[in-house]
N, C-alpha and C positions, 0 to 999 in steps of 0.2 A: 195489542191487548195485554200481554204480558207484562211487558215496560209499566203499562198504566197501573195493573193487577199492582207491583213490586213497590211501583212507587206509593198506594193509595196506603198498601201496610205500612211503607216507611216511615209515611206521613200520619198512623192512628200511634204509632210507638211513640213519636216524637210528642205527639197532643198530649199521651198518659204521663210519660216522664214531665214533661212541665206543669202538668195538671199536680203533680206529686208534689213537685218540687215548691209549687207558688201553696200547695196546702201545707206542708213543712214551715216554709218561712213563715204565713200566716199564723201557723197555729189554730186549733179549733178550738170554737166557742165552747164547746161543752166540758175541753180540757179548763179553761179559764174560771167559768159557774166551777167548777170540782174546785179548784185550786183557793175559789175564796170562799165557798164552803169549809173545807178544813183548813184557812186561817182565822175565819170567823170561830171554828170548834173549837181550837186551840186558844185563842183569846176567850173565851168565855168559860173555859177550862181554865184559867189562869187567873178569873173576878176584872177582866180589863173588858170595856165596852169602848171602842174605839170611834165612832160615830159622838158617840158623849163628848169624849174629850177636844176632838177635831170642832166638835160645832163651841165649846167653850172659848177656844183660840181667839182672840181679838185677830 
């Protein structure tokens, strides 16, 4: 019972470190929405509409 006890934690550590790890690489959504929030500020802050110019592109 102890073996099993040693092994169930070993096996919940392993889960959180990968669980970290695959969220790192992914990155989170809400980091992403922020980050073209304040490039959208920044361009509009600047007189440039980016959406305009990209749809004008042949």
């Amino acid at each position: 019972l102890l073996e099993f006890q040693k092994q169930s934690e070993l096996m919940d550590m392993k889960e959180e470190l990968m669980n970290d790890a695959i969220d790192d690489a992914l990155g989170d959504e809400d980091d992403e929405d922020e980050s073209d929030a304040v490039v959208s500020q920044v361009l509009d802050e600047l007189g440039l509409n980016l959406t305009e110019e990209l749809a004008s592109e042949p």
